[in-house]
N, CA, C and O of each residue as an XYZ file, in Angstrom:
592
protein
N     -12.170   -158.618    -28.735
C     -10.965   -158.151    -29.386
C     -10.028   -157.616    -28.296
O     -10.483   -156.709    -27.598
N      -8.927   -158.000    -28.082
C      -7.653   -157.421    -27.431
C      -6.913   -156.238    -27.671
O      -6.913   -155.763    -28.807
N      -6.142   -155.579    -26.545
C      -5.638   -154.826    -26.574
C      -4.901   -154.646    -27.946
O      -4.936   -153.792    -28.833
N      -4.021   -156.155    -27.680
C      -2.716   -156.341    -28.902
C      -3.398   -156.528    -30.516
O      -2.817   -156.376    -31.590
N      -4.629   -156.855    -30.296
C      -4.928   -156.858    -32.137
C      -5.838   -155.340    -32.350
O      -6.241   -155.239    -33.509
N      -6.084   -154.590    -31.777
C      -6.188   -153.239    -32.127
C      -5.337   -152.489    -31.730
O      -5.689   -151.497    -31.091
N      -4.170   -152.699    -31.948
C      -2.889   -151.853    -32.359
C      -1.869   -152.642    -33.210
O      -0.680   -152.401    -33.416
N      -2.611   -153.594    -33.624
C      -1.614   -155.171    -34.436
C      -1.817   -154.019    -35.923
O      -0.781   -153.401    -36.168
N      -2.746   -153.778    -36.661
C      -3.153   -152.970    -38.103
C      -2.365   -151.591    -37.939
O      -1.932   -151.086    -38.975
N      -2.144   -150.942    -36.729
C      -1.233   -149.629    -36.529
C       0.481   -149.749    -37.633
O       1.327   -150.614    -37.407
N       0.575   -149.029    -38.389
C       2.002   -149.066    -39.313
C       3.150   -148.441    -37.760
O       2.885   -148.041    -36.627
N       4.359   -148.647    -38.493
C       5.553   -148.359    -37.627
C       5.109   -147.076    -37.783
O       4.793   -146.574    -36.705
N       4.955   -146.295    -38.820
C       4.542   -144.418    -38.755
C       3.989   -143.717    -37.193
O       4.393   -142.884    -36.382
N       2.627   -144.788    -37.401
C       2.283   -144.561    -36.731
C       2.454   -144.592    -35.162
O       1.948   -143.699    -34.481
N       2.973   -145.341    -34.749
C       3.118   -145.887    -33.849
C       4.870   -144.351    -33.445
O       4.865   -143.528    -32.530
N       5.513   -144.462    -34.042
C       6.269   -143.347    -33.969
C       6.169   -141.999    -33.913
O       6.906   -141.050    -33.645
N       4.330   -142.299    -34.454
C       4.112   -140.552    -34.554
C       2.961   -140.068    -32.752
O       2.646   -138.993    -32.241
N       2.691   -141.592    -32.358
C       2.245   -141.666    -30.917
C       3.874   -141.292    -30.011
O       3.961   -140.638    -28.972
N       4.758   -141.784    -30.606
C       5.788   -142.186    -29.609
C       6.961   -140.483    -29.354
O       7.912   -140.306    -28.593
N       6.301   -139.536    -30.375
C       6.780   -138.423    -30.568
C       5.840   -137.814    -29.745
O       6.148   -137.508    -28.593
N       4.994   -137.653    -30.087
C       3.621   -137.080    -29.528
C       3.985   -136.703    -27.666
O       4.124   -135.793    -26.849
N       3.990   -138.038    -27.833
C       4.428   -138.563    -26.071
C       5.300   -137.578    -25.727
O       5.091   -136.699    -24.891
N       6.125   -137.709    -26.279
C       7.730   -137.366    -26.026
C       7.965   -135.753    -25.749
O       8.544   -135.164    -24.836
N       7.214   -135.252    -27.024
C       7.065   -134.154    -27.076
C       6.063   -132.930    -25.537
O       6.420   -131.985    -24.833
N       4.741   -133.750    -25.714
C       4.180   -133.470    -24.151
C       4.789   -133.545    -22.778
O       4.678   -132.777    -21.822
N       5.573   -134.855    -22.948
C       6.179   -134.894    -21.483
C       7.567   -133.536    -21.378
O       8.091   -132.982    -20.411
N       7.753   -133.416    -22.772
C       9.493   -132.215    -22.366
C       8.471   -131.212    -22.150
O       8.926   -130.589    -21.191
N       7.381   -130.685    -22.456
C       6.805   -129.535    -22.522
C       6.198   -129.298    -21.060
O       6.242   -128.235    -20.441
N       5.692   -130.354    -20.684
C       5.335   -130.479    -19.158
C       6.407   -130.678    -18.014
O       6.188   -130.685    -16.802
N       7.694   -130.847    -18.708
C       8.923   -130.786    -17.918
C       8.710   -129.540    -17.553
O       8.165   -129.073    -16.553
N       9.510   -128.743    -19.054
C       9.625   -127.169    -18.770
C       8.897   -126.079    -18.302
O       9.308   -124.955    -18.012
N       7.801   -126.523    -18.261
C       6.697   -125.534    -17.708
C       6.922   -125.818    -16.199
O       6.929   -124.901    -15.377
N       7.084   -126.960    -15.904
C       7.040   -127.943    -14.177
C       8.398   -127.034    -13.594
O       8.389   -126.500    -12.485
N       9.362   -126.976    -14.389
C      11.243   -126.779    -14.156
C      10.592   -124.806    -13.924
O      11.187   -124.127    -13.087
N       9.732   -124.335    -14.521
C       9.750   -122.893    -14.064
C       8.823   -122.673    -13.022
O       8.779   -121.583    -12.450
N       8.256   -123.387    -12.795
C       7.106   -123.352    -11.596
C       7.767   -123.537    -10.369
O       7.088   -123.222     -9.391
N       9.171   -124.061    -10.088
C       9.640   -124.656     -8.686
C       9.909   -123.667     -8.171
O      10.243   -122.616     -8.719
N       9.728   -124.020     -6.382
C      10.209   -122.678     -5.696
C      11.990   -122.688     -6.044
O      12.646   -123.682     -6.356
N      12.456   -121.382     -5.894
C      13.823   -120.977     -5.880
C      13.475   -119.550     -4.835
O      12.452   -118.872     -4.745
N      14.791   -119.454     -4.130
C      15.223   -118.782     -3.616
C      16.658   -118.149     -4.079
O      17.462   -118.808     -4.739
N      16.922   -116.647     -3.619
C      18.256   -116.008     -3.930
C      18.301   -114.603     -2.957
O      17.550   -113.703     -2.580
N      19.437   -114.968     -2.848
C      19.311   -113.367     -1.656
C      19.681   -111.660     -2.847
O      20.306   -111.754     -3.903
N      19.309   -110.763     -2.490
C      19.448   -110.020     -2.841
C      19.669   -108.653     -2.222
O      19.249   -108.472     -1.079
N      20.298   -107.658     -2.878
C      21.229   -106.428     -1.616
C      20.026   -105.441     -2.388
O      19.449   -105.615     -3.462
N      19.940   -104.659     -1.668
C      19.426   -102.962     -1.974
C      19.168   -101.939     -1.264
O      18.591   -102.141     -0.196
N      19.543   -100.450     -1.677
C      19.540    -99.848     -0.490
C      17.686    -99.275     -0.395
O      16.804    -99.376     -1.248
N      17.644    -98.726      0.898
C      16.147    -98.000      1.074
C      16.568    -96.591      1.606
O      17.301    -96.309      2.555
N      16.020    -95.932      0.888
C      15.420    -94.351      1.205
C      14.170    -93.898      1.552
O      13.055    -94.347      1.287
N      14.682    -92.512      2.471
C      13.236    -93.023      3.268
C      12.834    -91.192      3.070
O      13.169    -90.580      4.084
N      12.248    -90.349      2.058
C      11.854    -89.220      1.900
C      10.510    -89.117      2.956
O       9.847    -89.983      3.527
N      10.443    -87.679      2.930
C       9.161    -87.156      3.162
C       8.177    -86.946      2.258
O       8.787    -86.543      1.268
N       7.061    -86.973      2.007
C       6.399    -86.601      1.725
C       5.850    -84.943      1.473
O       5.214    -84.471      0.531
N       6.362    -84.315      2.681
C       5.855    -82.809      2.675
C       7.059    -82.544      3.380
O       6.927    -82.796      4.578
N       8.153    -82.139      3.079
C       9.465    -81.614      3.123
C       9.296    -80.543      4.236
O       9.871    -80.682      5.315
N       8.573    -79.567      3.990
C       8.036    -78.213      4.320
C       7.639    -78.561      5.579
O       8.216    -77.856      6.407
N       6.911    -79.339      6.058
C       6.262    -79.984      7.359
C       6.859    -81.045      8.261
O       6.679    -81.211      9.467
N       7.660    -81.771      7.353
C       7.962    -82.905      7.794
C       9.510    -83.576      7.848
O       9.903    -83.639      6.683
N      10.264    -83.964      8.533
C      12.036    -83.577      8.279
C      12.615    -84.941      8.723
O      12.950    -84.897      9.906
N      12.851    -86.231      8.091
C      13.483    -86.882      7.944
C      14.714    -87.614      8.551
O      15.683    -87.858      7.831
N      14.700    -87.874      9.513
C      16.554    -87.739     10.029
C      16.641    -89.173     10.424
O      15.876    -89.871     11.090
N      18.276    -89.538      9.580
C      18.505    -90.871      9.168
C      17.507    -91.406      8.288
O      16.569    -92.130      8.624
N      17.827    -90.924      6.936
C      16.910    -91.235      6.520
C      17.706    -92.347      5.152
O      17.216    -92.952      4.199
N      18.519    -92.264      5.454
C      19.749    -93.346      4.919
C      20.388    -92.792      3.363
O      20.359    -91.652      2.900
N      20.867    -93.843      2.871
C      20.112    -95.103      2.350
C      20.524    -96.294      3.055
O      21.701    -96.552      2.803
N      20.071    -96.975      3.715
C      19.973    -98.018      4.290
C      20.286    -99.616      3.971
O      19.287   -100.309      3.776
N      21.318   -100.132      3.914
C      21.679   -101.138      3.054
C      21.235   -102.489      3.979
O      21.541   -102.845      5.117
N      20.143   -103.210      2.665
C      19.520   -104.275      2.852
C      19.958   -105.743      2.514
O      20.871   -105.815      1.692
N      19.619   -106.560      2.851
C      20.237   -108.093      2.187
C      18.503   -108.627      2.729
O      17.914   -108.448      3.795
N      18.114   -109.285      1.532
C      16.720   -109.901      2.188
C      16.842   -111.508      1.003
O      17.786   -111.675      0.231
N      15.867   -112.323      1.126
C      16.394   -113.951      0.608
C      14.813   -113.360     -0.072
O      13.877   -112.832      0.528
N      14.942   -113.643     -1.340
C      13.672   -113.732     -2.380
C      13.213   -115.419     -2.693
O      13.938   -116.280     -3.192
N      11.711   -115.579     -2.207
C      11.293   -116.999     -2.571
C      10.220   -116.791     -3.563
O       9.549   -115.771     -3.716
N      10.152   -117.900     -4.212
C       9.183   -117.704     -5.170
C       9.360   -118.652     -6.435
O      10.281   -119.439     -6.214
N       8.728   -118.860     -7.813
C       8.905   -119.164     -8.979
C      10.109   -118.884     -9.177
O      10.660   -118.009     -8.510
N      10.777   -119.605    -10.174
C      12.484   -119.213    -10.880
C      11.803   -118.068    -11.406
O      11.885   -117.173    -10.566
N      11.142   -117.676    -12.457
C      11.085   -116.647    -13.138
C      10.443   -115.389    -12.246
O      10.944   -114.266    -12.315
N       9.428   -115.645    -11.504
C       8.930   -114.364    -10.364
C      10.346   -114.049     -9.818
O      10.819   -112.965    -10.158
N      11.276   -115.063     -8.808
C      12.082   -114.561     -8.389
C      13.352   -113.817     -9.262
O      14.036   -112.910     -8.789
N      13.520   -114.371    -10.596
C      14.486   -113.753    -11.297
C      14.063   -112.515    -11.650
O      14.921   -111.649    -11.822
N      12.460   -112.146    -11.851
C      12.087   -110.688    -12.054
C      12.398   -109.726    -10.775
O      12.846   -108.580    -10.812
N      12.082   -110.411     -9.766
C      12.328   -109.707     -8.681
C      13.912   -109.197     -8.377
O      14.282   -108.188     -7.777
N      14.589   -110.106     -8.918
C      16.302   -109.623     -8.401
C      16.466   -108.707     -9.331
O      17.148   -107.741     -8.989
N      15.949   -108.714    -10.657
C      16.428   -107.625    -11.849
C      15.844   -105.982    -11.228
O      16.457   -104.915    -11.270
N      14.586   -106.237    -10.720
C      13.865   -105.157     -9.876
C      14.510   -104.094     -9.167
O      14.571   -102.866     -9.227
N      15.112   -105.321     -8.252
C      15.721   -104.865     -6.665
C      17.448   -104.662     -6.857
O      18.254   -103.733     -6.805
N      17.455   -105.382     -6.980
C      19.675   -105.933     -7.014
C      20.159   -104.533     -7.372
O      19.909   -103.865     -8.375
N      21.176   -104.154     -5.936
C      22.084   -103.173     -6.425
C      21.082   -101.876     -6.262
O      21.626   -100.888     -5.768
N      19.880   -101.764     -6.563
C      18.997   -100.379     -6.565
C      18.514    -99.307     -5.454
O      18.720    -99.546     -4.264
N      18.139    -98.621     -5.694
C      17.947    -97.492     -4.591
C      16.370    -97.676     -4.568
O      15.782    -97.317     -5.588
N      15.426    -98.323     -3.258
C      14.346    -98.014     -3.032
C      13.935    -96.971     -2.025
O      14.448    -96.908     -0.908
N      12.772    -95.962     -2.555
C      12.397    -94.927     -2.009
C      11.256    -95.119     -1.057
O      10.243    -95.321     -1.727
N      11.067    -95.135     -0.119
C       9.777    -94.636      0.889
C       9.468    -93.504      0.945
O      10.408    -92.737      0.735
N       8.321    -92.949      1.187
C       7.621    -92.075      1.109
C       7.248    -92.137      2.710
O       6.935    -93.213      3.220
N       7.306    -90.755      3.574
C       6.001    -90.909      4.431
C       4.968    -90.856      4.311
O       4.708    -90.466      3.173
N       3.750    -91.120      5.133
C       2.190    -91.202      4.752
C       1.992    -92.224      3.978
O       0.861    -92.708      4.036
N       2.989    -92.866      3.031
C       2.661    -94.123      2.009
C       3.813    -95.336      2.431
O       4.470    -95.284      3.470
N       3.891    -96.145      1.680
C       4.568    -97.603      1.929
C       4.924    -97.860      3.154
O       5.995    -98.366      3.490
N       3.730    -97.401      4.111
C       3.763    -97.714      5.665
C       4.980    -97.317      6.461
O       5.816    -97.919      7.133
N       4.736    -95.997      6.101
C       5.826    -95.486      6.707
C       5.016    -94.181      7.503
O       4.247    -93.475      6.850
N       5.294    -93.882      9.208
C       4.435    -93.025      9.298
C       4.287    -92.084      9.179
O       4.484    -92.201      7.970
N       3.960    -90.377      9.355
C       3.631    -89.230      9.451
C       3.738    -88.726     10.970
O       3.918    -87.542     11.252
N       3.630    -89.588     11.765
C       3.805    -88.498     13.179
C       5.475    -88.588     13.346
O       6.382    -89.311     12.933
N       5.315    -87.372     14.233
C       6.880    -87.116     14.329
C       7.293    -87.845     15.808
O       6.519    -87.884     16.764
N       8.329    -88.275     15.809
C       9.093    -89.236     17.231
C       9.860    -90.370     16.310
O       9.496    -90.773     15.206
N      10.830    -90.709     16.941
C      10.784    -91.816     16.713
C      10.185    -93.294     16.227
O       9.235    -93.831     16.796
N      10.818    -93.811     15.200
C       9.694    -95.195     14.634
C      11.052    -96.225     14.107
O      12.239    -96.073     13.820
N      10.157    -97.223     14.176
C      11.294    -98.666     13.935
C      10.545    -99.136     12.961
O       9.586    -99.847     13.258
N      10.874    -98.789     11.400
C      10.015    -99.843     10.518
C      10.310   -101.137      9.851
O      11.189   -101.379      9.024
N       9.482   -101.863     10.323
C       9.368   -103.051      9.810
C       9.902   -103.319      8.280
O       9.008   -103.334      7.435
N      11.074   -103.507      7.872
C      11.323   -103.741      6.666
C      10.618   -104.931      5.507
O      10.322   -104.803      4.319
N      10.515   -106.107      6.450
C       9.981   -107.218      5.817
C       8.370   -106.767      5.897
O       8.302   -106.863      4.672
N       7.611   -106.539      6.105
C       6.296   -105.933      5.981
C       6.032   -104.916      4.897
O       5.227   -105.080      3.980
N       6.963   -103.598      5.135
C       7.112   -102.964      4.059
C       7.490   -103.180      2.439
O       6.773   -102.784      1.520
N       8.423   -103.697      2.319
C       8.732   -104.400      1.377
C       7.992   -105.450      0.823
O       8.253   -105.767     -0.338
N       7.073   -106.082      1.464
C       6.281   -106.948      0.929
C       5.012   -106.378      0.660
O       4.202   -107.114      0.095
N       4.529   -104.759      1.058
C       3.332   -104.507      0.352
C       3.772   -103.530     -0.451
O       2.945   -102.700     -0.827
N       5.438   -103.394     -0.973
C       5.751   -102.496     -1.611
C       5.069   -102.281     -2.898
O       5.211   -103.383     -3.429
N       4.350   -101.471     -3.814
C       3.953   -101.687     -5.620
C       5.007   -102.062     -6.095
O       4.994   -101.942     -7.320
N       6.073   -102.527     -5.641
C       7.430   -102.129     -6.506
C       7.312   -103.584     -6.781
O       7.215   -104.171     -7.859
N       7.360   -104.255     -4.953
C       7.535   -105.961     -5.262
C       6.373   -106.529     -5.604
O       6.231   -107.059     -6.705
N       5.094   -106.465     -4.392
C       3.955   -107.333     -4.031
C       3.651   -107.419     -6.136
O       3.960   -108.542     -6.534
N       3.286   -106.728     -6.993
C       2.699   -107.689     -8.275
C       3.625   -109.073     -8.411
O       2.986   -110.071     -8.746
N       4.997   -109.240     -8.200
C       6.031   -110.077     -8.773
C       5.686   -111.270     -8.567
O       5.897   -112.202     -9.343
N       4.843   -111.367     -6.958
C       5.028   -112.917     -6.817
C       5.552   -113.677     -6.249
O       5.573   -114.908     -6.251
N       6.345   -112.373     -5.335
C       7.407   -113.202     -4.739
C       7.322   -113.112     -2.656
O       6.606   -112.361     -1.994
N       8.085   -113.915     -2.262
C       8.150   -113.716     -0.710
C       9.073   -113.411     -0.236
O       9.994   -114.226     -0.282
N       9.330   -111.973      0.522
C      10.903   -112.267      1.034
C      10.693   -112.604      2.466
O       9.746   -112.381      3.220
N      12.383   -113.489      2.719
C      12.282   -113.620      3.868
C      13.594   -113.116      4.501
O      14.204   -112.262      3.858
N      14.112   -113.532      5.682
C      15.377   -113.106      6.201
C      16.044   -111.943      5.984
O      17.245   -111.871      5.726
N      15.496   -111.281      6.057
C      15.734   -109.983      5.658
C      16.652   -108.788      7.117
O      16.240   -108.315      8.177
N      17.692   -108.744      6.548
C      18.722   -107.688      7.489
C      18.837   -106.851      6.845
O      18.936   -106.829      5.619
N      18.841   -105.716      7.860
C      18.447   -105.540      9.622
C      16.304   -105.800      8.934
O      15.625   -105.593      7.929
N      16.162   -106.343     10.313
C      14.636   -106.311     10.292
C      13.956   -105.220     10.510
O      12.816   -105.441     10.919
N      14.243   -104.106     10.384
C      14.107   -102.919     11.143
C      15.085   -101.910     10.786
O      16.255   -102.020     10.418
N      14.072   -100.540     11.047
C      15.209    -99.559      9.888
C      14.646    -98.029     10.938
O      13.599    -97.415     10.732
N      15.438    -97.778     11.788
C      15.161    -96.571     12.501
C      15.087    -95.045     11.792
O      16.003    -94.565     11.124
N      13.925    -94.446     12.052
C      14.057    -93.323     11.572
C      13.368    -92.160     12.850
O      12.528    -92.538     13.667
N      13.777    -91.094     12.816
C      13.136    -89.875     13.154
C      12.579    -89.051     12.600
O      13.280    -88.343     11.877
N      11.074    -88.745     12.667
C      10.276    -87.951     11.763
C      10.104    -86.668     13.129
O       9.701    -86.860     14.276
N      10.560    -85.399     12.504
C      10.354    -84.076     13.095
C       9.261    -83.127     12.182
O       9.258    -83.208     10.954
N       8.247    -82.130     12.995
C       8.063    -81.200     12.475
C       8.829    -80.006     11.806
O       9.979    -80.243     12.177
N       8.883    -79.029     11.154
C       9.488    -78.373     10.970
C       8.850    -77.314     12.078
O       7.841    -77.640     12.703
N       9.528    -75.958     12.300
C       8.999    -74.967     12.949
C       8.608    -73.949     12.264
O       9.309    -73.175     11.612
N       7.097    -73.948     12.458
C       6.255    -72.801     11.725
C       6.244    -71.891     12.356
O       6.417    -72.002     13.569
N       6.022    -70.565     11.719
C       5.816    -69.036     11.837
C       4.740    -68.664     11.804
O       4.270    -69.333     10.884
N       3.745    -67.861     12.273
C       3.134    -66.779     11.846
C       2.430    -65.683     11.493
O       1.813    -65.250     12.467
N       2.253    -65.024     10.471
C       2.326    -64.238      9.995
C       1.360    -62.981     11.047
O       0.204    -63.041     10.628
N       1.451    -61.841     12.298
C       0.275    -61.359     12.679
C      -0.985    -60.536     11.870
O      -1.995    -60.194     12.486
């Protein structure tokens, strides 16, 4: 028996309700395919760079620091990511988001930071090109007293 006489007994219904079927899977595997592609978009935000222990620890230039970095990723990771970031004020902490605690001079790595930020790293996304690459700060002690 041939291909053509076991689908010869198939009604036009049927044969339309294969031809939907089809039709229907392939748009669905479009749209899922169309959100999966990489996209890129640049995005601005400033960074702040607090202390941690105010009392101990003293900040200088500590901005806010205005960023432009290129977000890669999924259309939808990266569109979460610009709603995130765009226009916003991100905070550093010393002792946390790799930022250090000794006092002198430090040059931090923005693209490093930002990429193990909690804020970004769940999203999904990669940044790249990111200006300035580097974000100068001075961490001072404060001057303690005391008490005899």
């Amino acid at each position: 028996m041939s291909a053509w006489t076991r689908t010869e007994g198939r009604t036009w219904r049927q044969r339309f309700i294969d031809l939907a079927t089809v039709t229907a899977v392939t748009a669905l595997v479009w749209l899922w395919a169309s959100n999966q592609t990489l996209q890129s978009r640049t995005v601005t935000f400033d960074v702040l760079i607090d202390s941690n222990d105010p009392s101990r620890l003293i900040v200088s230039n500590s901005g806010p620091h205005h960023v432009a970095a290129q977000l890669v990723g999924s259309r939808q990771a990266v569109l979460s990511a610009f709603e995130v970031l765009n226009g916003r004020t991100v905070r550093l902490v010393t002792g946390a988001d790799g930022v250090p605690t000794s006092s002198g001079e430090h040059n931090l790595p923005v693209l490093d930071i930002m990429s193990a930020s909690p804020m970004l790293a769940p999203l999904g996304v990669d940044l790249s090109n990111v200006s300035p690459a580097t974000i100068r700060i001075r961490l001072r002690e404060t001057a303690t007293t005391t008490q005899p």
